[in-house]
N, C-alpha and C positions, 0 to 999 in steps of 0.2 A: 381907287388904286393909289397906291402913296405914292411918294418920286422915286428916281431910278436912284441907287447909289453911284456915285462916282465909280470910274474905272482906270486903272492904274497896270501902267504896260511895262513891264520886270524883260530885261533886268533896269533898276534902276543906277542914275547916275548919286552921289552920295551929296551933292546939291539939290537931287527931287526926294531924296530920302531926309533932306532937314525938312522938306515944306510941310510934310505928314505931322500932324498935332495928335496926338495922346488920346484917344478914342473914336480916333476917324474909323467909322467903318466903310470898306469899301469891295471891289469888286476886282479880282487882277487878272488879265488879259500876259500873252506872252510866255517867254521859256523858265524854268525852276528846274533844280538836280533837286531831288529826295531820296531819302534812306533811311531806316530805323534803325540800321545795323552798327551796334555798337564796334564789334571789330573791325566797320566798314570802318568809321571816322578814326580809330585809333591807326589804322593803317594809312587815311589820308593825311593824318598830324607826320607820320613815320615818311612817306614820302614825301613831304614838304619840308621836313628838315634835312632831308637827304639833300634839296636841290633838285628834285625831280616832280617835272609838271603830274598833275594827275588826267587819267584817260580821258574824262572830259572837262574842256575847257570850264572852269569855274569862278575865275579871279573878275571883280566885280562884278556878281554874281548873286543870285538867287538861293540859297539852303535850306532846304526843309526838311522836319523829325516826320518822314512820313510814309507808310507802308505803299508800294504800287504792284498792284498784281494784272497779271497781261495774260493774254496769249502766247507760246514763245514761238515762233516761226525759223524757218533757214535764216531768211535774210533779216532776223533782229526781231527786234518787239511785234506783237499781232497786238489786235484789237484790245483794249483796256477791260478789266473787270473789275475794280474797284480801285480808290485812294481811301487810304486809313491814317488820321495822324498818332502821331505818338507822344510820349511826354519829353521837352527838351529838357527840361533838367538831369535828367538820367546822365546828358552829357553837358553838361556844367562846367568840366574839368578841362574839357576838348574843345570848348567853342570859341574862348580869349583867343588861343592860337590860331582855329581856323578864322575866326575875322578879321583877327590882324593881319594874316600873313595871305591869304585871299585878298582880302580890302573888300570882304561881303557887305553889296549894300541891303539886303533884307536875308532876314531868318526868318522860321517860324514854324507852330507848332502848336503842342498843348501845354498850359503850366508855365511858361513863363522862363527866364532863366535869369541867375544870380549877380551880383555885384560885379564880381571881374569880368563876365561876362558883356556888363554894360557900360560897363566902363573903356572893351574893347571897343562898341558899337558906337560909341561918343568918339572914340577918336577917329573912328573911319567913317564915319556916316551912315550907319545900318539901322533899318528897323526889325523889328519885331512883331508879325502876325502874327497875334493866337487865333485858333480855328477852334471850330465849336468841337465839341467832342459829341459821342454819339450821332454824326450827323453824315456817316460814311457815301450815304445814297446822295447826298444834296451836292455834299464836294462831288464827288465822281462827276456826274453832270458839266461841271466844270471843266472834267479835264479831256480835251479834241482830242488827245492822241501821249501813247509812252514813243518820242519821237530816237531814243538812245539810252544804248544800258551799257555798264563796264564791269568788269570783277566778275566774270560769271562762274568764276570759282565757287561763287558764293549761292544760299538761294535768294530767288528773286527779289525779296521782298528786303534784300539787306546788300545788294548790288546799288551803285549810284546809276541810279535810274531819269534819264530827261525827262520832262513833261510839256507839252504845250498846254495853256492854258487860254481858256476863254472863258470869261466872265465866272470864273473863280470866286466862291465864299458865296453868301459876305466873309468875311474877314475885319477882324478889331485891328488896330496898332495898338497893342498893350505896354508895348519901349517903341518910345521917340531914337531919333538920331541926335538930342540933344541928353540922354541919359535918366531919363521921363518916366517911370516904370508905374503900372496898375500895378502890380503882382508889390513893388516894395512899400507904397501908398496900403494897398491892405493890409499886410502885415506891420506896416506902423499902426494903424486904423484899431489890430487884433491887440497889439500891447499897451494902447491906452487903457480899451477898455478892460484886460485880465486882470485889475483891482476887483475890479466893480463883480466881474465874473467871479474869480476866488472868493470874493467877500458873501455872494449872492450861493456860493455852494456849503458855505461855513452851517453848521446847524446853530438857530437861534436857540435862548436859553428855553422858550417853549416845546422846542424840540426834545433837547435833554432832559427835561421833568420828567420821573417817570411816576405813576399812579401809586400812592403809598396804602 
């Protein structure tokens, strides 16, 4: 049996979110708000610019791209039936805003997210989990309880939904709080080699002979 991963108790402070190094995987313990819902966060950008808190507490804070489906009861959430993450980039456009203006010390998700985005995460101290995809049964496991939901205008799975968490993931830090990215690291990695690629798809002249 190999070692335990580390375990990491959210929300974090944007001093325990610099200690995380650039492919720590770990294990996280604690409370996170998730949503996949795209009108969900464009209405949190909207009441944030307003001056108006959102329904649940969120500012140094946990954010995740990620579906939670429950039981729904009178008194609030029932029993959990799965977490499914989603792709953050979708919202790329929304995220500068929410971390700046939250001071979110971790996001995370699938896919990674872009430059302004990491740029907002460098100034506040936030990281970045990606979660494995395909992997909905292992996450769930992780999560004790949907402890709070708001917007229930909405459905469920695009409502900002609490979560407690117990030994959560694994989980990668794919962005540092220091501006660290896997995801920009690869795609530097993809444009060295698309010489080599383009040159390797060109037909040689053996190719073009044709049979006289």
């Amino acid at each position: 049996m190999g070692p335990s991963l580390p375990r990491i108790t959210l929300p974090l402070t944007p001093e325990a979110a610099r200690t995380l190094k650039l492919g720590d995987v770990v294990l996280l313990d604690g409370d996170a708000v998730a949503t996949v819902g795209m009108p969900t966060q464009k209405r949190m950008v909207s009441e944030l610019e307003a001056g108006r808190e959102l329904p649940l507490p969120l500012r140094g804070g946990s954010f995740f791209h990620m579906g939670v489906s429950y039981e729904e009861a009178a008194t609030g959430p029932g029993p959990l039936h799965y977490v499914n993450p989603t792709t953050s980039s979708r919202f790329d456009h929304l995220m500068p805003s929410l971390i700046r203006t939250l001071g979110l010390s971790a996001t995370g998700g699938k896919g990674g997210l872009g430059a302004e985005s990491v740029a907002a995460m460098r100034e506040v101290g936030c990281v970045y989990f990606s979660f494995v995809g395909g992997a909905s049964a292992l996450l769930s496991q992780g999560v004790q309880a949907v402890t709070d939901c708001a917007w229930t205008d909405l459905i469920m799975q695009f409502r900002l939904n609490r979560i407690r968490l117990d030994g959560f993931g694994p989980v990668i830090v794919a962005i540092d709080a220091h501006g660290n990215s896997i995801y920009e690291r690869l795609m530097n990695s993809a444009r060295e080699r698309m010489p080599e690629i383009l040159q390797s798809l060109r037909p040689s002249p053996d190719d073009t002979e044709r049979p006289q």
